[in-house]
N, C-alpha and C positions, 0 to 999 in steps of 0.2 A: 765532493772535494771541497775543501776549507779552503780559502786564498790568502797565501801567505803574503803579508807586506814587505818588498823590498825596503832596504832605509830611505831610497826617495819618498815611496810613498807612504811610508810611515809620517814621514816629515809632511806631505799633503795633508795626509788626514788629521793630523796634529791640527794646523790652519785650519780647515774645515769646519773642525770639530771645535776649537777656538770663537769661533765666528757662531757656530751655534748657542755654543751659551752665552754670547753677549745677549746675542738675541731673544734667547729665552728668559734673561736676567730684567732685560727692559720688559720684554710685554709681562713680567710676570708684576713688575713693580705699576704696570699701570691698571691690573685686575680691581676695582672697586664698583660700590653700589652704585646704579645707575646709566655705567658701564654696558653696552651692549660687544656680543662675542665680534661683531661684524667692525664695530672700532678697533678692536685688540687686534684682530686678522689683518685693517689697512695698517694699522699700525709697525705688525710687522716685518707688513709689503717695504714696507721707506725705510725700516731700518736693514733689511736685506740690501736694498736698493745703495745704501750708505756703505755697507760694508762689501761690497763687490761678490755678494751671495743671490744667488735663486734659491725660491723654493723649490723642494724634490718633492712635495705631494701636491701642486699644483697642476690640474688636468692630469694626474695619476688615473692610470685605467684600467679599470677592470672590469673584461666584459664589455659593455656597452655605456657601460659608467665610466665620466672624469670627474675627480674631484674640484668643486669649485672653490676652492679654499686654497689660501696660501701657507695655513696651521691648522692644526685640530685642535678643534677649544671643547670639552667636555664639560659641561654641567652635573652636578649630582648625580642622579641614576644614568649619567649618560659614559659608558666602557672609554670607549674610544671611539677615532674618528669621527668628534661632534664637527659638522660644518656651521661654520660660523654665519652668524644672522644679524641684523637689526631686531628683528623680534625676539633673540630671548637677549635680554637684559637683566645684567647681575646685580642679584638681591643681599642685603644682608643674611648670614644665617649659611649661603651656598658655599660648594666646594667648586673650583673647577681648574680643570684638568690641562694644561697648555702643551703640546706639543712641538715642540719644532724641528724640523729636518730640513737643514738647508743644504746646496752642491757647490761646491768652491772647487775652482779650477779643475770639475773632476771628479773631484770628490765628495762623500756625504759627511755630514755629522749630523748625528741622532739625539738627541736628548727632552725629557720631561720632567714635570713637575707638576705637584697637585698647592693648590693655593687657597688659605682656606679665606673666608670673606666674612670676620667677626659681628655678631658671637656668633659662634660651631656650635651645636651639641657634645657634650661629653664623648656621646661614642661616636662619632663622627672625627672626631677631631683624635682620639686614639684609632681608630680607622688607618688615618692619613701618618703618625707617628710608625704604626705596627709596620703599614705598609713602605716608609721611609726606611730604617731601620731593616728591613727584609733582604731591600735592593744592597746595601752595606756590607751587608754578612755574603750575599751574592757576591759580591764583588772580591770579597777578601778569598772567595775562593776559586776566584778568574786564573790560577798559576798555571806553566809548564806544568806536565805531566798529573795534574788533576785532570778531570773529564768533565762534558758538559753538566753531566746528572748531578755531580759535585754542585755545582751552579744552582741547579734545579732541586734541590733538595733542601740546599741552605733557605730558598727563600720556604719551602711546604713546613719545613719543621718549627721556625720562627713563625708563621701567621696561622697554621695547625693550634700551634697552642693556646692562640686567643680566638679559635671558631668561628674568624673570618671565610669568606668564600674565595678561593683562586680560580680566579678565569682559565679557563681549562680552550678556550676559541681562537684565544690568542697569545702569541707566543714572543721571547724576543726571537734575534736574527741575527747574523752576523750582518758587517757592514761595511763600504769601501765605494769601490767604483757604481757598483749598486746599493739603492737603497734597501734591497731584501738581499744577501747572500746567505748560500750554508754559513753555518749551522742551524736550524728552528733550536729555540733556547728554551724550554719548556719551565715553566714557576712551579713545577709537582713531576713527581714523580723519577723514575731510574733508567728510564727506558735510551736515552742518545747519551751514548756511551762515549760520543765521537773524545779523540787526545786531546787536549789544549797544548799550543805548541807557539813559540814566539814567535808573534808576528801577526796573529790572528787577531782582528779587531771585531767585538762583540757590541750591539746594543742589547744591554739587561736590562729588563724593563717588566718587573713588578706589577699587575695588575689584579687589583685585591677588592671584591666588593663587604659590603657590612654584611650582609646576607648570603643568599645561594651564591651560588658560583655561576650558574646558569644568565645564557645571555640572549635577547634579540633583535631582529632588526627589528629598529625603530619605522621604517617606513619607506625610508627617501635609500638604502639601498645601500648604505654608508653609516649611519651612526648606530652601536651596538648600543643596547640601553641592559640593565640587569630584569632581568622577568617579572623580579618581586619590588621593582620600582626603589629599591634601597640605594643607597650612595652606593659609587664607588671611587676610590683611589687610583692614582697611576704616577709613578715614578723611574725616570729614566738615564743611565748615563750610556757616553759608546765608551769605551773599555779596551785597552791595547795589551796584549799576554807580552810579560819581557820572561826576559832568565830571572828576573826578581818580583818583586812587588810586580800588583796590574796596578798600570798607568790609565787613570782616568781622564781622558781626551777631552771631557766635554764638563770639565769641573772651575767652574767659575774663578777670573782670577787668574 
C-alpha cells in the first residue's frame, strides 16, 4: 500500500523537505580540497541543529548495524551510504556524493547531489551531467496515472544510451512519515507497475556508475563501493504527485 498525503501532511512534508535542501545547499557549497567527509557530516550536525531538523540516517539500523553518520558523503567509487571520516579528505580531481535526510516535526525529506571537485575528467564529469539529467526526465514522469516503471524507464532509456552502469542494489522509495515507504522506485526496468496517484510523495534518486553496474560492500557493512573501482554518481529529489505537474519538495529556493 502507497500512503496517500492528506493536505496537512502534504504541508509537513513540504517543510520537511524545505529544510532539507537548505541543508543539502550549504554542505554542498562547503565540499572543497582539503576538506575531510568528517567536517561536512559536523557540519551538517549544526546546520540541522539551526533549522529545528534531526537527522533520519543517524543510528539507522539494520541488523546489528547503526549508522554513525549524520549524512552519507560518498567519494568516487563509493554508491552510497559512504560514512563520513576524518581520514578520507577531498582531493581535487574527486566526485562526491552528499546525501541528506532530515525528519522535521514528523516528517522526512530526502534529497541528493553529486559535487564535482575541479578538474573532473571528461567522462567523469558527463557521468554526473547523464546521471543529472536522468533524475529530470524521472521526474517529468512522477504524474497521476502514469506508473512507477514510467519513472524507472525514463531514467534506463536516458543513461542506456550513453553505456553507463545503473545500480540495479539500490533503489528509490517512497517517502513521508518513514524514511523508506512503498513504493521501491526501481532506475531500470518495467517490472512495479504500482498507479501514481495524488498525494504520493516519491524519493527519485538516480544512481549511475561510469562502469559496471555491479556493487560491493566496502567492508564496514554500510558503504557500497562499484566492483570495478570506477566513479560513481548519485542524484536525488522527494517528489509530490498532484493532479498536474510533480511538485519537487526538495528543490532549492
Amino acid at each position: 500500500m502507497i500512503p496517500i498525503k492528506t493536505p496537512d501532511e502534504i504541508l509537513a512534508m513540504r517543510k520537511a523537505c524545505r529544510v532539507a535542501a537548505v541543508i543539502l545547499d550549504r554542505v554542498c557549497a562547503l565540499v572543497a580540497p582539503g576538506v575531510s567527509t568528517y567536517e561536512l557530516d559536523q557540519a551538517a550536525k549544526g546546520f540541522m541543529d539551526e533549522l529545528g531538523a534531526v537527522s533520519a540516517c543517524y543510528n539507522y539500523q539494520v541488523g546489528r548495524l547503526r549508522f554513525p553518520g549524520y549524512t552519507c558523503i560518498s567519494v568516487n567509487e563509493e554508491v552510497v551510504h559512504g560514512i563520513p571520516s576524518l581520514k578520507r579528505v577531498i582531493r581535487p580531481g574527486d566526485i562526491v556524493s552528499v546525501d541528506v535526510t532530515v525528519r522535521v516535526d514528523g516528517f522526512v525529506g530526502d534529497n541528493a547531489r553529486t559535487v564535482l571537485v575541479e578538474p573532473v575528467a571528461a567522462e567523469i564529469r558527463k557521468l554526473c551531467e547523464v546521471t543529472e539529467e536522468s533524475l529530470y526526465l524521472a521526474i517529468e514522469k512522477a504524474r497521476a496515472g502514469n506508473r512507477v516503471c514510467d519513472i524507472s524507464q525514463a531514467v534506463e532509456k536516458h543513461v542506456s544510451k550513453h553505456r553507463f552502469g545503473i545500480v540495479r542494489k539500490f533503489v528509490g522509495h517512497g517517502v513521508g512519515r518513514g524514511l523508506h515507504e512503498e513504493p521501491q522506485i526501481p532506475n531500470y526496468g518495467k517490472e512495479v507497475k504500482n498507479l501514481l496517484k495524488p498525494g504520493m510523495t516519491l524519493a527519485i534518486e538516480p544512481m549511475i556508475n561510469l562502469g559496471t553496474h555491479d556493487v560491493v560492500d566496502s567492508g564496514d557493512g554500510w558503504t557500497y563501493v562499484t566492483r570495478d573501482r570506477r566513479a560513481s554518481a548519485h542524484y536525488e529529489h522527494t517528489v509530490l504527485i498532484t493532479d498536474g505537474d510533480p511538485e519537487i519538495l526538495t528543490k532549492a529556493g
